[in-house]
C-alpha positions as CSV (number, residue, x, y, z in Angstrom):
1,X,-218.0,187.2,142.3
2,X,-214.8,184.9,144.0
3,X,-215.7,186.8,146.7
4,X,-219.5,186.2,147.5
5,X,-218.6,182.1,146.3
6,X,-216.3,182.2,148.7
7,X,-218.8,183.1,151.6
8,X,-221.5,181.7,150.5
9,X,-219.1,178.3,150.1
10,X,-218.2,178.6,153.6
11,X,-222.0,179.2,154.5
12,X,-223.4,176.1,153.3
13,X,-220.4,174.4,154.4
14,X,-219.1,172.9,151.3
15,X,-216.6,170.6,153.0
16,X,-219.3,168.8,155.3
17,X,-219.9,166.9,151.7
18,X,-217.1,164.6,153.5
19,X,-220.3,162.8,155.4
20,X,-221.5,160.9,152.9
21,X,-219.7,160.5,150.0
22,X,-217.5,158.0,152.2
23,X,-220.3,155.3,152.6
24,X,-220.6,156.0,148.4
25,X,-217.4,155.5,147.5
26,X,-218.0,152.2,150.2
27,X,-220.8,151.1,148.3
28,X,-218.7,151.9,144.8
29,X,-215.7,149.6,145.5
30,X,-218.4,146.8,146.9
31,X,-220.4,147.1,144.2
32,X,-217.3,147.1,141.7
33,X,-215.1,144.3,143.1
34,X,-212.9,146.5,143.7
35,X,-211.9,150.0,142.7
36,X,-214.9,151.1,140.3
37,X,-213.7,152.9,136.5
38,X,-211.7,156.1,137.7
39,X,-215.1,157.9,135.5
40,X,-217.7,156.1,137.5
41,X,-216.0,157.2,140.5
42,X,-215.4,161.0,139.3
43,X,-219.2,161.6,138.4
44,X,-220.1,159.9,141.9
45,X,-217.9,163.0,143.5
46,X,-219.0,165.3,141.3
47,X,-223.1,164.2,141.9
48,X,-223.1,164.2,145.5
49,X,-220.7,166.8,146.2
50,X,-223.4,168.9,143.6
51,X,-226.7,167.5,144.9
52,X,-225.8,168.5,148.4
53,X,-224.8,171.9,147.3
54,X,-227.6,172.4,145.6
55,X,-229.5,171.3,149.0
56,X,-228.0,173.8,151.2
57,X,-227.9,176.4,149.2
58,X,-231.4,175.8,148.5
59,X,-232.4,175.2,152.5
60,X,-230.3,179.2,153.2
61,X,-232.4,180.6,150.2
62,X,-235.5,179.1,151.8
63,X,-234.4,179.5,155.9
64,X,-233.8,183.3,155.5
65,X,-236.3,184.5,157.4
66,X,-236.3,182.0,159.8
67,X,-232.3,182.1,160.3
68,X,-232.9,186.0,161.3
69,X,-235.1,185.0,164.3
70,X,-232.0,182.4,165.7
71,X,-229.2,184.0,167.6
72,X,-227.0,181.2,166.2
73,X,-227.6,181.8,162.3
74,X,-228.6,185.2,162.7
75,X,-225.2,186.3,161.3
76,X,-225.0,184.1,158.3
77,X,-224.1,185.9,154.9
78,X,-227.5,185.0,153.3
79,X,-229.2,186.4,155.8
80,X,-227.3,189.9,156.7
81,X,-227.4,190.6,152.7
82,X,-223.9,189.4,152.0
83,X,-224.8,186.8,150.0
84,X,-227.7,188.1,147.7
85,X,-230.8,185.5,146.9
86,X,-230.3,186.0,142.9
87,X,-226.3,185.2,143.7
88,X,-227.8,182.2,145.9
89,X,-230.1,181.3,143.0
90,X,-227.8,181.3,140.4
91,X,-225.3,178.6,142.1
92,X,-228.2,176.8,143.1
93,X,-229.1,176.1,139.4
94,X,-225.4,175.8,138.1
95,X,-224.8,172.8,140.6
96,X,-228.3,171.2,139.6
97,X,-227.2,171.4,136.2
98,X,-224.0,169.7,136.9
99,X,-225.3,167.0,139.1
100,X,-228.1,166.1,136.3
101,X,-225.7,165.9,133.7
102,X,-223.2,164.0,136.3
103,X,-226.2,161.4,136.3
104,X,-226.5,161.3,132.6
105,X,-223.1,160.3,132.3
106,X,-223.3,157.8,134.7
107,X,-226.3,155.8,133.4
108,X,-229.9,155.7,132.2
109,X,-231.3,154.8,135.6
110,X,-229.2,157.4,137.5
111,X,-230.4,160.0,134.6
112,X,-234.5,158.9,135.4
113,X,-233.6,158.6,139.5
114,X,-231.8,162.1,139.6
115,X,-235.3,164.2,139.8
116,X,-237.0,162.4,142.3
117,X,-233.5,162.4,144.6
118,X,-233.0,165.7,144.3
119,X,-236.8,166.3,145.8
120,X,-236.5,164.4,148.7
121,X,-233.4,166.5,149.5
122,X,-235.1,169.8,149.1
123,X,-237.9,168.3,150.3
124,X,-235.5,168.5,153.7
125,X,-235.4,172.5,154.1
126,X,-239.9,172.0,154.7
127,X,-239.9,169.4,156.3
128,X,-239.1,171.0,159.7
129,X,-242.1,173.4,159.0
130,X,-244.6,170.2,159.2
131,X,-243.1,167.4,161.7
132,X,-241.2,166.5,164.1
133,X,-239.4,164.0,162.1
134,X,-237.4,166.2,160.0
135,X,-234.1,164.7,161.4
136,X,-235.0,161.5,160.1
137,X,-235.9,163.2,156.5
138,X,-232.4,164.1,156.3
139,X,-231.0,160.8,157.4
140,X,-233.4,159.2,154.8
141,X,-232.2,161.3,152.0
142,X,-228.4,160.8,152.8
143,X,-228.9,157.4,153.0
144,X,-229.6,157.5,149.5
145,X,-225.6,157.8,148.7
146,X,-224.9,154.2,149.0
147,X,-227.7,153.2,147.0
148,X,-227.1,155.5,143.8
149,X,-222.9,154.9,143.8
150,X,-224.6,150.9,143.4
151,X,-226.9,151.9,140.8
152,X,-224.0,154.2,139.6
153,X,-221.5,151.1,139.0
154,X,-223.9,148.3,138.6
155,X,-227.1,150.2,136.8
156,X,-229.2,147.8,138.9
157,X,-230.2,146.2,142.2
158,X,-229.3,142.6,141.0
159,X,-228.0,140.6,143.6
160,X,-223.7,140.0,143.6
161,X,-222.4,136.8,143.2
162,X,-220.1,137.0,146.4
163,X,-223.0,138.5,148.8
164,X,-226.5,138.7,147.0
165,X,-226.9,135.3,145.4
166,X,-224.9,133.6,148.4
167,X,-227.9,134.6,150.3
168,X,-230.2,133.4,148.4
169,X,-231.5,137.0,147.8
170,X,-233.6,138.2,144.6
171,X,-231.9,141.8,145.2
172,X,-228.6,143.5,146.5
173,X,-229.1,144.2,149.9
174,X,-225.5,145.5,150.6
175,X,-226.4,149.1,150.1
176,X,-229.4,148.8,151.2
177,X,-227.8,147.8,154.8
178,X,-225.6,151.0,154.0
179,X,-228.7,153.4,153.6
180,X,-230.3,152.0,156.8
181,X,-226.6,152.3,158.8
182,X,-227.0,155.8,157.5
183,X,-229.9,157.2,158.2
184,X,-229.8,156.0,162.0
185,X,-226.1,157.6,162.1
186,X,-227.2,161.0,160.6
187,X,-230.3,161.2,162.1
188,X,-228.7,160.4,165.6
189,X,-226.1,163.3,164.9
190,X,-229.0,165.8,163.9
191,X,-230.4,165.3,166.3
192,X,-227.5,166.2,169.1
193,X,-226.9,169.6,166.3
194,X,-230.7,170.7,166.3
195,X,-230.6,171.0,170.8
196,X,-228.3,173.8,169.8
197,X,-231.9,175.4,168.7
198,X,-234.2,174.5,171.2
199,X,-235.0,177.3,172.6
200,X,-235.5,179.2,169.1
201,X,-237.6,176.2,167.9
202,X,-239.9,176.5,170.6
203,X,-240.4,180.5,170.7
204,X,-241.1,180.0,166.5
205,X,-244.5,178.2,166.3
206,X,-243.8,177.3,162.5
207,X,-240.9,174.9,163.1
208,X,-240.6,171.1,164.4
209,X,-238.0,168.8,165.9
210,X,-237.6,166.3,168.0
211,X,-236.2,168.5,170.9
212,X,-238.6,170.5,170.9
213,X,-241.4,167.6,171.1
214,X,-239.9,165.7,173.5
215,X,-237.1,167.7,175.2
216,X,-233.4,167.9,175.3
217,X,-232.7,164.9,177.8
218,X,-235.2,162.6,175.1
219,X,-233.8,163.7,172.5
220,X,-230.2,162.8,173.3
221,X,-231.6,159.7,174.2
222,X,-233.0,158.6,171.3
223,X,-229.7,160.1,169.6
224,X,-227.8,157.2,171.7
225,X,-230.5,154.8,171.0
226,X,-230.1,155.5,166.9
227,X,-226.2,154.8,167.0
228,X,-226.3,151.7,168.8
229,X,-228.3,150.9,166.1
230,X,-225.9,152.0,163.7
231,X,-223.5,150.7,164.7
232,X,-225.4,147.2,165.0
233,X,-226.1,147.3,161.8
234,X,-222.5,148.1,160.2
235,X,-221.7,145.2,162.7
236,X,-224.5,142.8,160.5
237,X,-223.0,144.6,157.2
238,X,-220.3,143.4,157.7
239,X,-221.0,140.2,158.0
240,X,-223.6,140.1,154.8
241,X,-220.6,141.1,153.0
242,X,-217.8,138.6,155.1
243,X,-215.8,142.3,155.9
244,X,-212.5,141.2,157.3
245,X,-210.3,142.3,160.5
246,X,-209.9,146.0,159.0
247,X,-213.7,146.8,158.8
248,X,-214.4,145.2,161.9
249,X,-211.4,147.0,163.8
250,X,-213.1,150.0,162.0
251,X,-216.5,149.6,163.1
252,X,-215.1,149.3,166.8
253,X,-213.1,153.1,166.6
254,X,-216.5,154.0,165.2
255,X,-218.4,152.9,168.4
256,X,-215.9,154.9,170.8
257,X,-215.6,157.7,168.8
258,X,-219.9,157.7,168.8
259,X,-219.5,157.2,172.9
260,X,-217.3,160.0,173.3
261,X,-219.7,162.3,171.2
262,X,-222.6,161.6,173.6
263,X,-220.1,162.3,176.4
264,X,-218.9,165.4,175.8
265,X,-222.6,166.6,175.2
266,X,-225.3,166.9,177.7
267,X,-228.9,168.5,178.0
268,X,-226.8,171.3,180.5
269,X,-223.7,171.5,178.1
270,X,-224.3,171.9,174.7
271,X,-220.8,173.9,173.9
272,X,-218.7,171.0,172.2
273,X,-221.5,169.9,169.9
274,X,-219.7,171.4,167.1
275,X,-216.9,169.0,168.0
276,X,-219.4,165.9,168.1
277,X,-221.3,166.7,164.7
278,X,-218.4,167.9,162.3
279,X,-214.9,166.4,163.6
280,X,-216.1,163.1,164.8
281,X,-218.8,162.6,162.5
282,X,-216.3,163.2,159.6
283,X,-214.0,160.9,161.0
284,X,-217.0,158.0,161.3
285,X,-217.3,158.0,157.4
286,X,-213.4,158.3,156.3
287,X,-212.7,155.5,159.1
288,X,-215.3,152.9,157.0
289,X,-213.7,153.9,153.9
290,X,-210.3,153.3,154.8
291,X,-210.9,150.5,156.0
292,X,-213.3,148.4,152.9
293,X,-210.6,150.4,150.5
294,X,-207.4,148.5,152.0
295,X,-210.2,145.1,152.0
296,X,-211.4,145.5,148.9
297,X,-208.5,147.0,146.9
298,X,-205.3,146.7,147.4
299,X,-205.4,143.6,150.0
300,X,-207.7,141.5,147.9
């Protein structure tokens, strides 16, 4: 049984959970003035490192047949047999057991929100079978993160003292700018992983994306075109939230290391996009982190 968790660990690449749970913990120490209760933070792991677990097992129980027909997944253990579907199954309701009762010890409104989150995730895994837009699903439904670790801590979207009410705001809009930086970020970095498939998604009439729409060369445009945007906006977050010389000098390693993933990938070269979408893209997230936790915690 280690065995076959082992593989199918390693197939739904269990630690890629390091994308988003950065911008949580972001939105955690924001929304707690610091570091949040050492249990608040522990069941925010637990939930997202669970809900996305749940997602991809879920999106390699439902892409089986599809996989087969894609040189590049071809090989994967749930599709060769390696992983059996009633293995695949069975972890798939283990870790939506643990993230709902993550959420129920978090709060009431995490508890009623944890159904409808976990929908739009799975919702994901279909989306690609009825538009083009799939790659902004995902980005949408990460970009939930920072918005439950708020709801986590604070149980509500009332505005902060030091950001919210300054503003004059009826609401928190802190992790709100979060979700938005996010789903332009992951979107933009989907979209450089799915040219790897173009030529699979055009020969299958069932799926979407936007390479396929539009074309390679498009598509890594509007990939730029979404982390300018990104990064404009962690540029205005910062500001909402008077981020000091750490965030900022943050936000600027962020911006080269997002140039130097659309250089090294190209509608003729497509071989380092491993390299664009799982080293630097992990390093985006951690960088922000570091950066609010030395603001937020220990320097304030």
């Amino acid at each position: 049984m280690f065995r076959r968790l082992s593989i199918l660990l390693d197939s739904i690449k269990f630690a890629h959970s390091i994308f988003a749970i950065p911008f949580a913990l972001v939105a955690a120490i924001v929304a707690a003035g610091g570091w949040p209760r050492w249990q608040v933070a522990a069941w925010i792991v637990v939930c997202m490192v669970a809900a996305r677990s749940v997602a991809m097992a879920f999106n390699r129980l439902v892409d089986r047949d599809i996989d087969a027909l894609n040189p590049r997944t071809k090989t994967r253990p749930t599709v060769t047999g390696a992983v059996a579907p009633r293995f695949m199954l069975a972890f798939l309701i283990v870790c939506a057991v643990v993230y709902a009762f993550g959420a129920w010890m978090l709060n009431s409104v995490c508890a009623v929100l944890a159904l409808p989150v976990l929908a739009i995730l799975l919702g994901y895994s279909y989306a690609k079978r009825f538009t083009s837009l799939c790659h902004f699903w995902l980005g949408f439904a990460l970009g939930l993160a920072p918005i439950a670790a708020h709801l986590a801590v604070r149980g509500d979207l009332a505005p902060l003292a030091s950001m919210g009410t300054k503003w004059n705001l009826s609401f928190e809009l802190f992790p709100i700018l979060l979700w938005a930086t996010v789903l332009c970020w992951v979107s933009g970095f989907d979209l450089i992983y799915a040219c790897q498939d173009y030529e699979s998604d055009c020969a299958e009439p069932r799926l979407h994306s936007i390479p396929k729409a539009i074309g390679l060369k498009n598509a890594l445009t509007m990939s730029s075109v979404l982390h300018v945007i990104a990064v404009g906006l962690l540029i205005a977050t910062g500001a909402y939230a008077s981020m000091g010389l750490y965030y900022y000098f943050a936000t600027a390693l962020v911006t080269g290391l997002l140039f130097y993933e659309h250089w090294i990938v190209s509608p003729t070269d497509l071989a380092r996009v491993n390299v664009a979408f799982f080293t630097i893209n992990g390093a985006v997230s951690l960088l922000l982190l570091v950066a609010v936790w030395l603001e937020r915690v220990i320097l304030k």
